[in-house]
C-alpha positions in Angstrom: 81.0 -92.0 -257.2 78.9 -89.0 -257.5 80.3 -85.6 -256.1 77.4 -85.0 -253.9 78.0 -88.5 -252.2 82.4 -87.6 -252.2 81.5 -84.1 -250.4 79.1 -85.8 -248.1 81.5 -88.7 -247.3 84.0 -86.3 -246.4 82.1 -84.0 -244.4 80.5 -87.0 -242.6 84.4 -88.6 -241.5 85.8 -84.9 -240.6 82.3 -84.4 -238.2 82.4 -88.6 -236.8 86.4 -87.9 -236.1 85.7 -84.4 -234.2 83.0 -86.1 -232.1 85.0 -88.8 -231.2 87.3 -86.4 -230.1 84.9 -84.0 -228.3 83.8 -87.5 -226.4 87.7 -88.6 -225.8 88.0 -85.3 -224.4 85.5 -84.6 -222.0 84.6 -88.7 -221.0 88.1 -89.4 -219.9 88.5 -86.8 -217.5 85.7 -88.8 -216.0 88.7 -91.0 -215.1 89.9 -88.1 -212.8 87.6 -89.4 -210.2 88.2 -91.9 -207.5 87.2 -95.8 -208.0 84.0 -96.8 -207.3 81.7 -100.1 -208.1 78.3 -99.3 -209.4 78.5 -102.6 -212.1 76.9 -104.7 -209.1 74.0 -106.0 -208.7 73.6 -106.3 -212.5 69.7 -107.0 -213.0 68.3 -104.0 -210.5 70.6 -101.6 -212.1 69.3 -102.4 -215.7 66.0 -102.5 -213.8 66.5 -98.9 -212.7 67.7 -97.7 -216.1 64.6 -98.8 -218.2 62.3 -97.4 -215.0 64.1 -93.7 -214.7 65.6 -93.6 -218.0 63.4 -95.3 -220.9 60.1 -95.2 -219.0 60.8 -91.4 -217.5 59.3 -92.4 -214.0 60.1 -88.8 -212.7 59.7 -86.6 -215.7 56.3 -87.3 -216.3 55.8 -86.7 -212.4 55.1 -82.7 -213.6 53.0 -82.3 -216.6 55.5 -80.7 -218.8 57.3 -83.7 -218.1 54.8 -85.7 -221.0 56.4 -83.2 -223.6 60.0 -84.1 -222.8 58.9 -87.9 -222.7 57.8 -87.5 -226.2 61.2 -86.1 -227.4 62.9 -88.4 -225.8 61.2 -91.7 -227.4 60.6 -89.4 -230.4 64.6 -88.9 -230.6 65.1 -92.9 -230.2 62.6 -93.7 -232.5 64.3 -91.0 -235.1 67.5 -92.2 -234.9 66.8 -95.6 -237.2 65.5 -93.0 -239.7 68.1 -90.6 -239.1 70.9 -93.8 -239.5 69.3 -94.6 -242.7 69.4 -91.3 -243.8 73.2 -91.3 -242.9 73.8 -94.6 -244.4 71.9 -94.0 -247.7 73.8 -91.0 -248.2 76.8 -92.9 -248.0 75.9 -95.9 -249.7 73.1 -94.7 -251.7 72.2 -98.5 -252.2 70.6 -99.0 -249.1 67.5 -97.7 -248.5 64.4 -98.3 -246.5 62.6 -98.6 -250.3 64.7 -102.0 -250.1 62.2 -103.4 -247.6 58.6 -105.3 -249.1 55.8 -103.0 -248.5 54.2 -104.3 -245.8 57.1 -103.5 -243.8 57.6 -100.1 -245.6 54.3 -98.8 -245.5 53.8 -99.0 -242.0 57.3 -97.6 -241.2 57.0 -94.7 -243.4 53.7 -94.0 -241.7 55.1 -94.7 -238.4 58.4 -92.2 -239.0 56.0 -89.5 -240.4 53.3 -89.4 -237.5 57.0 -89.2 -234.7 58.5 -86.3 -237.2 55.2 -84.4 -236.8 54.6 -85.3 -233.4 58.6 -84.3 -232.3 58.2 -80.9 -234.5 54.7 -79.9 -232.3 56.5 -80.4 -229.2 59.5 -78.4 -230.1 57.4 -75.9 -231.1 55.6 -76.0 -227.2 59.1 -76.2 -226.5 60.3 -73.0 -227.6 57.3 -71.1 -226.6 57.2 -72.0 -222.9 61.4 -71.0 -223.1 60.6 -67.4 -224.7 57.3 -66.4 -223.4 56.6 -68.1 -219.8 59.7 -69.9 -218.9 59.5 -71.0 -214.7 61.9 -69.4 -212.3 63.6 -72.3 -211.2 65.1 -72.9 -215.3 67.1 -69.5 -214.2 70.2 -69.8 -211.9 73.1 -67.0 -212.0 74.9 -69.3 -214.9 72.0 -71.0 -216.4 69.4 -69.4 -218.5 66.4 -70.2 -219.6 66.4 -68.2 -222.6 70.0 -69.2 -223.5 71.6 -69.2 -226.8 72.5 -73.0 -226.5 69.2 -73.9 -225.2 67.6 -72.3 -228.4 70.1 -73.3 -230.9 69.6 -77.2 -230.1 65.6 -76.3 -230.6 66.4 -74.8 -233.2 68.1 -77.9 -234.6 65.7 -80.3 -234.1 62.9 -78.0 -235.7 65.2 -78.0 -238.7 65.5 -81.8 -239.0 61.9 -82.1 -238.7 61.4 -79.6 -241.3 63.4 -80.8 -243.6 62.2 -83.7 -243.1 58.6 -83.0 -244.6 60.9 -80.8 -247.3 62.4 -83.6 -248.8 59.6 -86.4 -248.5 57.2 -83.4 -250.0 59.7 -82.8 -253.1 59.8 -86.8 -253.9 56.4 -86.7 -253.6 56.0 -84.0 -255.8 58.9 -85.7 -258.3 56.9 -89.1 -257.8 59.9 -90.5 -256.5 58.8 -91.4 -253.2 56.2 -95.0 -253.4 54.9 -94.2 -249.9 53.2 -91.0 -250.7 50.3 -92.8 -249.4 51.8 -93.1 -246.1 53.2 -90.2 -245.6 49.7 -87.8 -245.2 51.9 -84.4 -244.3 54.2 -84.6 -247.0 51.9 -85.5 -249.5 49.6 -82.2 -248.5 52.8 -80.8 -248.7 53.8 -81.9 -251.8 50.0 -80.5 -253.4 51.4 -76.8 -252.2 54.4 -77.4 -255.2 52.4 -78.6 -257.8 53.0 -75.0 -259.5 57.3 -75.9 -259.3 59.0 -77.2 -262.8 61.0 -80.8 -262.3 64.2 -79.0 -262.2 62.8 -76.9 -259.7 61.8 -79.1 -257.5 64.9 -81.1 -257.8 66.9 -78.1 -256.6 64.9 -77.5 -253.7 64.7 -81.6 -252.6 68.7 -80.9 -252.9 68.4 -77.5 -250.5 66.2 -79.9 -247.7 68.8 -82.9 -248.3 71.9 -81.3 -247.5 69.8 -79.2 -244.5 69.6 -82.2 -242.9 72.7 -83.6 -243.6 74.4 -80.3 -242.3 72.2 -80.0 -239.0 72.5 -83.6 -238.1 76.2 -83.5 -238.4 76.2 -80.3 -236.6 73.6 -81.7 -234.1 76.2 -84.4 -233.6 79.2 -82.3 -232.9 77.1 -80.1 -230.6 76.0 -82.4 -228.0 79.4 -83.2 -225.9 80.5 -79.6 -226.1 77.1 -78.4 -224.5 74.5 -79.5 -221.6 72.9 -81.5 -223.7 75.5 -83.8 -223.2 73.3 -85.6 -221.0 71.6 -87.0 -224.1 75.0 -89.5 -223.8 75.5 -89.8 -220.4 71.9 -90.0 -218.8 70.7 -93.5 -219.7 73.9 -94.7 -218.3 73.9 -92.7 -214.8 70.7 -94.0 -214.3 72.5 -97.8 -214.7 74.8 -96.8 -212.2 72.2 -94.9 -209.6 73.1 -95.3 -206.1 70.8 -98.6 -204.8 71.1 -97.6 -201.8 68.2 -95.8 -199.9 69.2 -93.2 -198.8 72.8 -93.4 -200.3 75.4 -94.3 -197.9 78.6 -92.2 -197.7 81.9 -93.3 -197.8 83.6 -94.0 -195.3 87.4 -92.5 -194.8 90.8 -94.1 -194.1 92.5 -91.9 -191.3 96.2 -92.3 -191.7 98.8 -90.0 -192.4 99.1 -88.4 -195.7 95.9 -88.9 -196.6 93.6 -85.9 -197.9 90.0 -85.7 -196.2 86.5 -84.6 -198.2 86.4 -83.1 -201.8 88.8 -79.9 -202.2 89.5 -80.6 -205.9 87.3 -81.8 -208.3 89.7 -85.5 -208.8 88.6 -85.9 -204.7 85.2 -86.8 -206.1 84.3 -90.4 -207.6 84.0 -90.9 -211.4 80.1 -91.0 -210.3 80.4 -88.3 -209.0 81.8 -86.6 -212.4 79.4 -88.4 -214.1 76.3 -87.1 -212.8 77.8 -83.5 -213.4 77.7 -84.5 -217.1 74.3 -85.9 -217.2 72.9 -82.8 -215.4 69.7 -81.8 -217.6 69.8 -79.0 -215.8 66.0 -79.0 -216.0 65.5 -76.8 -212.4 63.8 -79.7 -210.8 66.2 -79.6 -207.7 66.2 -76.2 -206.9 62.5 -75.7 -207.3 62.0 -77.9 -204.1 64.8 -77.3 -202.4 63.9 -75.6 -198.8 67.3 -73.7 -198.8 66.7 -72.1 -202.3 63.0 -71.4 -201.8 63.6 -69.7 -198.4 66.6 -67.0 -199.9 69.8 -69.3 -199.1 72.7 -68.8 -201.3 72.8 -72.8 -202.1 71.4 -73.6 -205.6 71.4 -77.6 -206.2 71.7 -77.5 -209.4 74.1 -75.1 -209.4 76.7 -77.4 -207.2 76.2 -80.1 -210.4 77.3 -77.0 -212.8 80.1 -75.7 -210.7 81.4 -79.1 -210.3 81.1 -79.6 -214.2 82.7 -76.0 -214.7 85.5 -76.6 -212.4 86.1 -80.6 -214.0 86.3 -78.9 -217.6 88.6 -75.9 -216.7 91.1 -77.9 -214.2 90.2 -81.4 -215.8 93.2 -81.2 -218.5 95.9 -79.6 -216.3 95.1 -82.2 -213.6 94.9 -85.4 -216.4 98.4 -83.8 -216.9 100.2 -83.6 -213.8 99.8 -80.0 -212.7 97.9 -77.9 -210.2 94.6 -77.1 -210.6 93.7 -73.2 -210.8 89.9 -72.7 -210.2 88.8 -73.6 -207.2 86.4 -76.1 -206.1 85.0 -74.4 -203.1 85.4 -70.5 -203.5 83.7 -67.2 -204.2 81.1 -65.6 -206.8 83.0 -67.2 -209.9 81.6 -70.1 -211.7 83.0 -73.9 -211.3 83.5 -73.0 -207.4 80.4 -73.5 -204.9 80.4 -70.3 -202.5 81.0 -72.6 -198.6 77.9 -70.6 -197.3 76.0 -72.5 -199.7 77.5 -75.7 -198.6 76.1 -75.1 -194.9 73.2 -74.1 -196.4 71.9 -77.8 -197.3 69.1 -79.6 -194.8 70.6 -83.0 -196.3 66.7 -83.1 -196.9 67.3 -85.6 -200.5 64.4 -83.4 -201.6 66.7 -82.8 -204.7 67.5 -86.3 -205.3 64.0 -87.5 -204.8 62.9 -85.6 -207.8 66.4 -85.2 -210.0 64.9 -86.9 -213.3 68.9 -89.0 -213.7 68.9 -90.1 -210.2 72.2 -87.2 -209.7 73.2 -87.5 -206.2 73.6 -84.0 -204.8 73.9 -84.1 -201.2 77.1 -86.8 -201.0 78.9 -83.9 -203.1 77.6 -81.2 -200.6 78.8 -83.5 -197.7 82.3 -84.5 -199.3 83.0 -80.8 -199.8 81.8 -79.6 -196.2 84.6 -82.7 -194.4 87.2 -81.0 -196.8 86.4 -77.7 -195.1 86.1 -79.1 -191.9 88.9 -81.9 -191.4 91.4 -80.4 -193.9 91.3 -76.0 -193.6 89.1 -76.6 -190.3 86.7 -73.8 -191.8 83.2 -74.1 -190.1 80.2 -71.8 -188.4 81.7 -70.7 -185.4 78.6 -72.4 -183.9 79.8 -75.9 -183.7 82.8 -75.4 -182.2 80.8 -76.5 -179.3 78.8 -79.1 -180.5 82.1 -80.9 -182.3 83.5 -80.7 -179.0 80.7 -81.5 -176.8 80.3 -84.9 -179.2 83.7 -85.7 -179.1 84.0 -85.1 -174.8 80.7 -86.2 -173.8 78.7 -87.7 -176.7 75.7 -85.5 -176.6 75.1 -82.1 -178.1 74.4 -79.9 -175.3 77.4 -81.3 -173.5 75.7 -82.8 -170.4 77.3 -85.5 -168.2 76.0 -88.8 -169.3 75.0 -89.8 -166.2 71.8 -87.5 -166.8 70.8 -89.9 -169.5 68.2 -91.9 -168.0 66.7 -89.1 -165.8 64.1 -88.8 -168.1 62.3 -92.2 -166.9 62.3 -91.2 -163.1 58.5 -92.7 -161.6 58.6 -95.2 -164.8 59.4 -98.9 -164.5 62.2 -99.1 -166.8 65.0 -101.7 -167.0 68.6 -101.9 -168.4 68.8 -103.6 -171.2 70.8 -107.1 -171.0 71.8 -109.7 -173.3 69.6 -112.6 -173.3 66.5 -111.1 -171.1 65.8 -108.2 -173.2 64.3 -108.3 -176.8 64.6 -104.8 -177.4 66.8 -102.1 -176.6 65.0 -98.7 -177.0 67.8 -96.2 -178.2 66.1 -93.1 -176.6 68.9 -90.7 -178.1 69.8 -87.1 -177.0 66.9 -85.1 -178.0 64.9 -87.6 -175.9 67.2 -88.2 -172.6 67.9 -84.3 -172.7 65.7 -82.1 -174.6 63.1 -80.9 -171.7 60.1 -81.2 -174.2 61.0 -85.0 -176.2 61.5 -86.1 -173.1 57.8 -86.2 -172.5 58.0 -87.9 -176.4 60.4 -90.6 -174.5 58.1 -90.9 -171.9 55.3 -91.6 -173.9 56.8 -94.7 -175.9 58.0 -96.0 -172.7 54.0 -96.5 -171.5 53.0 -97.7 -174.7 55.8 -100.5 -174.6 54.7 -101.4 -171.0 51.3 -101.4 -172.0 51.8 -104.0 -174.9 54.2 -106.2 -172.8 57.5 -105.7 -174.8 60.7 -106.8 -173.3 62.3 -103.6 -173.6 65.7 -101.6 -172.1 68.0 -99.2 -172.6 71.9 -98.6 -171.9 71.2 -95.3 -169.5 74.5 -93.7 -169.1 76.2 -95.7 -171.4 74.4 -94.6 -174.1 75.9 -92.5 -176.6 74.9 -90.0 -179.7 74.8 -91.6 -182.6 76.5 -89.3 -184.9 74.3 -88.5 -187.0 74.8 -84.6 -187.6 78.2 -84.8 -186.9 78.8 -87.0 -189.9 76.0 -84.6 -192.2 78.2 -81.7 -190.9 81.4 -83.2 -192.0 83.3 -84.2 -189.2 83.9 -88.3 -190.0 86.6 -88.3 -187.6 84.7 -87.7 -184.9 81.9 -89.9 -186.8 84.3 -92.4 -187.2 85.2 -92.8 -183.2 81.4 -92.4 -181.9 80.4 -95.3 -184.5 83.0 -97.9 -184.2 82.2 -97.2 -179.9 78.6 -97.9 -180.5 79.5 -101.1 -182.4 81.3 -102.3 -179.7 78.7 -101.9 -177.3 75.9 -102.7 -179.4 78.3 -106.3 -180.4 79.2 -106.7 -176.7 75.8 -106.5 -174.8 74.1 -108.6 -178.4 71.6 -106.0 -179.3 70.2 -107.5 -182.2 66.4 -105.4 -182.2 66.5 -101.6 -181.4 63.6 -99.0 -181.4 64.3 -95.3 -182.2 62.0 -92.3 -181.8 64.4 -90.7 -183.6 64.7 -90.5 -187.1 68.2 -89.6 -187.7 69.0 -92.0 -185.3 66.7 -94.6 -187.2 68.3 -93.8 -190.3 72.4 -93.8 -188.8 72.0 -97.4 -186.7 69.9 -98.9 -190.1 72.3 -97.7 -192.7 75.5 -96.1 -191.6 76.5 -98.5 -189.5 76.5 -101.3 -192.0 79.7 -100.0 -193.1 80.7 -100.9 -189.4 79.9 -104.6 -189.8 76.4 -103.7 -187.5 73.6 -105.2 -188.8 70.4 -104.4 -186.8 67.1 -105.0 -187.2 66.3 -101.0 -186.3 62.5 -100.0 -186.2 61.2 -96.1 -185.3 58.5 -96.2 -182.7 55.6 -95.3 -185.2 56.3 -98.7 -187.5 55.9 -100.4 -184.0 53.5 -99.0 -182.5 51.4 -99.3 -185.7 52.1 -103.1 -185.8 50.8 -103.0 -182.0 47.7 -101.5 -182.4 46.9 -104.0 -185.5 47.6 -106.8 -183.4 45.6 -105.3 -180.6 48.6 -105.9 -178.2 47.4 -102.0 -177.3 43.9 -101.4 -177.3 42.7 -97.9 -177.6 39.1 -95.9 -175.6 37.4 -93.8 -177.0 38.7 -92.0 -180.0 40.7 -89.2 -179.2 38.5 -86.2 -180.5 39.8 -83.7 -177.9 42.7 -83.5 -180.5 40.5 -81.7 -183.2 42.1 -81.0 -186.4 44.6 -82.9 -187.1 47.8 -82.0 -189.4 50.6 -84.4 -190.2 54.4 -83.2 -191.4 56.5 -85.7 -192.8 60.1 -86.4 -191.2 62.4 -86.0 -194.3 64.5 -89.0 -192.6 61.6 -91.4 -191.8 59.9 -90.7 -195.3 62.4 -89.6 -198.0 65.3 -91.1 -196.9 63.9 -94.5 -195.6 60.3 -94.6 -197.3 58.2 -94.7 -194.2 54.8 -92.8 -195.0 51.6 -95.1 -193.9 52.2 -96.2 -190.4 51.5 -92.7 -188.8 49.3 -91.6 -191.1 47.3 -94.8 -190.0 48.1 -94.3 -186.1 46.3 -91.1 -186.7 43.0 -93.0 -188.3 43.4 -95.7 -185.8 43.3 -93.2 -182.5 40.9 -90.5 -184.0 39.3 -92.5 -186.4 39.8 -89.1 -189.1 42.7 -89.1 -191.4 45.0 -86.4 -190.6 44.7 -83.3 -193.2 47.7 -83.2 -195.6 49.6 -80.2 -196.3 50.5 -79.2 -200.0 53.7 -80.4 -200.1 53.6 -84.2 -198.2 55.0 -87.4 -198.5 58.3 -87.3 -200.9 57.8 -84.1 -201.7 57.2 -83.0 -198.2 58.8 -79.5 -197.2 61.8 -79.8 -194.8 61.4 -78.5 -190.8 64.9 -76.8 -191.4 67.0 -79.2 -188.8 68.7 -81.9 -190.9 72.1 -82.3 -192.0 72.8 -80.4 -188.5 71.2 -77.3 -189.3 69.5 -78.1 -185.7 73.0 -76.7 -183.9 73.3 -73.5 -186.2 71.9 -70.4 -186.7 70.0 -69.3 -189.7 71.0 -66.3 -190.5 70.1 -66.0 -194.3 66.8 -65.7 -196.1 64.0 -66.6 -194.7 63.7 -69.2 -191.8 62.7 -72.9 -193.2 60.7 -73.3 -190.2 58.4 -70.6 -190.6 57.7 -71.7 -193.9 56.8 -74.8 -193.0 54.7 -73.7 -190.1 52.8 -71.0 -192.6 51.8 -73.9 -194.8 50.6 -76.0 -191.7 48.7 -73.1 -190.3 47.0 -72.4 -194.0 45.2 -75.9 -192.9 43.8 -74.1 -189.6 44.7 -77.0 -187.5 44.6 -77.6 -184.0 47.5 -80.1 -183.5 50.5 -80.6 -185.8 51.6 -84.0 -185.3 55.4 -85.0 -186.3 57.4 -88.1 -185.5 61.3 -86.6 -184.7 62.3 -85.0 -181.9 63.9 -81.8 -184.5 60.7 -81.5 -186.4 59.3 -80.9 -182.8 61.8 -78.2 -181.9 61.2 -76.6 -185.4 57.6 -76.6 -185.1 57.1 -75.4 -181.7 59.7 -72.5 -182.4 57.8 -71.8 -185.6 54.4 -71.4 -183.9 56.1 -69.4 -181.3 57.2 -66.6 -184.1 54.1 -66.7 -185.5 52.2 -66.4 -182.2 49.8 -69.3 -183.3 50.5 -71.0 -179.2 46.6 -72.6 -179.6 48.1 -74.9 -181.9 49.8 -78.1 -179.9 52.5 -80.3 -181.3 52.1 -83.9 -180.7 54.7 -86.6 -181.5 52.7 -90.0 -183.0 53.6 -92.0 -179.6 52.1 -89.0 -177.7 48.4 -89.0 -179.8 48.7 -92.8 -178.9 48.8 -92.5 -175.1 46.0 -90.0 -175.4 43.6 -92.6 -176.9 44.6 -95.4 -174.3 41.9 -96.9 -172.8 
């Protein structure tokens, strides 16, 4: 055994037994987390992992994106060259020079055009991180222009330099039978044609054991830095949440138990694993409305804290004893500040565009019910609204038996089992909000006007939860849903309408977890399917509506994929498509009123609605149209602020009855 192979045999064991041990380390406290299956269904899972992972569906959604997708097949395709480096150093019997040329040609040619194709885009790489880096790569605790982020650049450059260095020199030896497939390194090698033999063996050994040392090094790097997500991101895109949008768990109210996420081992080992496969790329916080409007609450920075806090408290906890950092806490990092926490819209903006599918809002949400149900630390605000929920199962705290005063002057029935196809869940925004209830009204002619069979419960109606669950509070969640399945179960709803998208999005998908399983439609899905099967037939085209801009609901389209069906409405009544604003669809801006920031104040930064409104108004439109009853608040108070009252706000159902004939 040569001495170069002995050192390198012993170097290689020592850096393989430290990375197993930096992976031991840091993967098991993974186990900290609470059970939870994401094995099943097998086949959409691997599905989603060759879609988000190996195809890079949402990295190449920004342009940048196309230089990280071609170091991330570049690094696949590299590591059969880099495991025959490793193994030929070794075993310096096997080699690729052991495969018949066809084969080796090709492959050569093949390895040599990725190694220069990997070393441009590092280069582009390092650039854009020194000399134009965007804000959003910047947090408090994560840099652009970081020492870590550089050093793994750094790295990579190295391996594809030496590389070239040592194909060159064995070219220049005329060791190397695929000079002809290897163009760089043989224009390489021409530049050492002035180098003696002995020379040129020295410096062959100089690039060898380069990239011997910087592989290993590379190796031993990634579990102890963010780049850890080169391990862990494939896999947390097998184990995405299929849900859309993802449910949250439900909680088991007996005594002893602990509510929410105060410690980091109250999360699931999901959970911990998507802190791991952070790239911490900025994505999130560059569209999230709370960050872009001057809130304290950084998306990205939950995933880091939460990684942080798993790290420092991770060993004591895997040990027995009491964890010191704090999960939720104050201006140190690994704790998330809980004015951040109330920050969040529950918008998913940050999950629609997270690159490995991390789930941000569940954490947000799990943290806020630990505040709430176990230190009973909350905005002052919804003190009220908790108890007007709880008491009377609306908001605002009105008698029930207000409910149905909306529909005075309509024909409207009570829905009953048997008689009645559909039951219209009208909601509290649209049985008690003065200006939805003109919304409400509107969907009640257009169902009459088709000939639906159609009711409602009236005063038996109650809230659906929705905010109170966003905000924290499952125990209150927890009685208003399991009394809505028993009236739903006992008076056989099986079809309900909603105008509501929060209340679209809580009957569909929360209360599965209830055993109810409804077939749930918002008003602008039917009323689309009405108008193309003429069971409403329209006038003239409404053009009294001029200029029309459309805002997406972040719960109709984000969180339950509806786009088309008002968009088409709109074409259908005014025969124009509505003007789109910059940000639309899944990457629409949020109104500012989800995940119950309708019932609290905003206080910090600037106002989401305003910012919304701003872009609208940059359209110069003369009617906004929205489909939920919160957009409508948020848009109205908006225009109000920015004294722009010659704009109207339509709801969908509302541009509908205009153009009735």
């Amino acid at each position: 055994m040569q001495l170069k192979q002995a050192i390198f045999i012993f170097l290689f064991v020592v850096a393989m037994i430290l990375f197993a041990r930096s992976c031991y380390q840091r993967f098991s406290l993974i186990l900290l987390g609470k059970p939870e299956d994401r094995f099943r269904p097998f086949f959409p899972r691997v599905r989603a992992m060759l879609v988000y992972a190996f195809g890079q569906r949402r990295v190449v959604a920004r342009l940048f994106g196309l230089n990280h997708f071609v170091i991330f097949w570049s690094f696949l395709i590299l590591l059969a060259a880099n495991g025959e480096f490793l193994l030929h150093g070794l075993f310096p019997a096997i080699s690729l020079f052991l495969l018949p040329p066809f084969v080796f040609l090709p492959l050569s040619f093949f390895f040599e055009a990725v190694s220069l194709v990997t070393l441009l885009s590092m280069l582009v790489s390092l650039a854009r991180r020194t000399f134009s880096p965007p804000p959003y790569l910047t947090t408090p605790y994560v840099k652009a222009r970081s020492f870590e982020a550089f050093l793994i650049l750094g790295f990579i450059t190295l391996l594809m330099i030496a590389f070239f260095g040592l194909h060159s020199t064995e070219i220049a030896l005329g060791k190397e039978s695929a000079g002809s497939a290897r163009p760089i390194s043989s224009l390489l090698a021409g530049s050492l044609a002035g180098i003696s033999p002995p020379g040129l063996e020295l410096l062959g050994g100089v690039f060898w054991w380069l990239h011997a040392l910087v592989l290993l090094a590379f190796f031993n790097v990634l579990p102890l830095s963010k780049h850890m997500h080169i391990l862990t991101a494939i896999p947390n895109c097998f184990f995405r949440n299929l849900d859309q949008p993802g449910l949250l768990p439900r909680e088991v109210f007996v005594k002893g138990n602990t509510f929410g996420a105060g410690r980091v081992d109250s999360f699931s080992w999901k959970d911990l694993l998507d802190s791991y496969s952070c790239t911490e790329c900025g994505r999130c916080q560059d569209v999230c409305p709370a960050t872009n409007t001057g809130k304290p609450l950084n998306p990205r920075q939950i995933v880091h804290a939460i990684k942080i806090n798993l790290l420092e408290n991770g060993p004591v906890l895997k040990a027995g004893g009491k964890a010191g950092l704090p999960l939720i806490g104050d201006n140190e990092e690994g704790s998330n500040p809980e004015n951040s926490l109330w920050s969040c819209t529950t918008c998913g903006a940050c999950m629609e565009v997270c690159p490995v599918l991390i789930e941000h809002v569940p954490k947000i949400i799990q943290m806020r019910r630990h505040l709430v149900e176990m230190e009973s630390k909350f905005p002052e605000e919804l003190l009220n609204f908790f108890e007007n929920l709880e008491q009377r199962h609306n908001p605002w705290g009105i008698a029930p038996t207000e409910r149905s005063k909306w529909a005075s002057g309509l024909e409207i029935t009570q829905f009953a089992a048997g008689e009645t196809e559909y039951l219209f869940f009208v909601g509290c925004a649209g049985a008690f909000d003065s200006r939805t209830k003109q919304v409400t009204s509107a969907i009640a002619t257009i169902l009459n006007a088709a000939g639906i069979s159609w009711g409602i419960f009236g005063k038996e109606e109650k809230c659906c939860g929705d905010s109170v669950r966003r905000l924290g509070n499952e125990f209150i969640f927890e009685k208003i849903a399991k009394e809505n399945v028993r009236i739903f179960q006992e008076k056989g709803v099986q079809k309900v309408i909603t105008q509501c998208p929060h209340c679209f999005n809580t009957l569909k998908n929360d209360y599965q977890q209830y055993g109810l399983k409804l077939e749930v439609i918002h008003h602008s899905e039917l009323i689309h399917r009405l108008l193309k099967e003429r069971k409403i037939r329209l006038g003239q085209k409404a053009t009294s509506l001029g200029r029309i801009v459309f805002h997406d609901s972040c719960y109709l389209g984000r969180h339950n994929g509806i786009y088309n069906a008002p968009r088409q409405i709109i074409k259908l009544v005014t025969d124009t498509a509505p003007a789109e604003m910059k940000r639309n669809r899944e990457n629409s801006f949020c109104c500012g009123a989800g995940g119950g920031r309708m019932w609290m104040e905003e206080s910090l930064g600037t106002r989401i609605n305003l910012t919304r409104v701003q872009e609208a108004l940059a359209l110069k439109p003369d009617t906004l149209c929205i489909t939920c009853p919160y957009c409508m608040t948020m848009f109205e108070d908006g225009l109000k602020d920015e004294k722009a009252e010659n704009v109207r706000v339509k709801d969908i159902a509302e541009i509908v009855v205009s153009g009735l004939g």
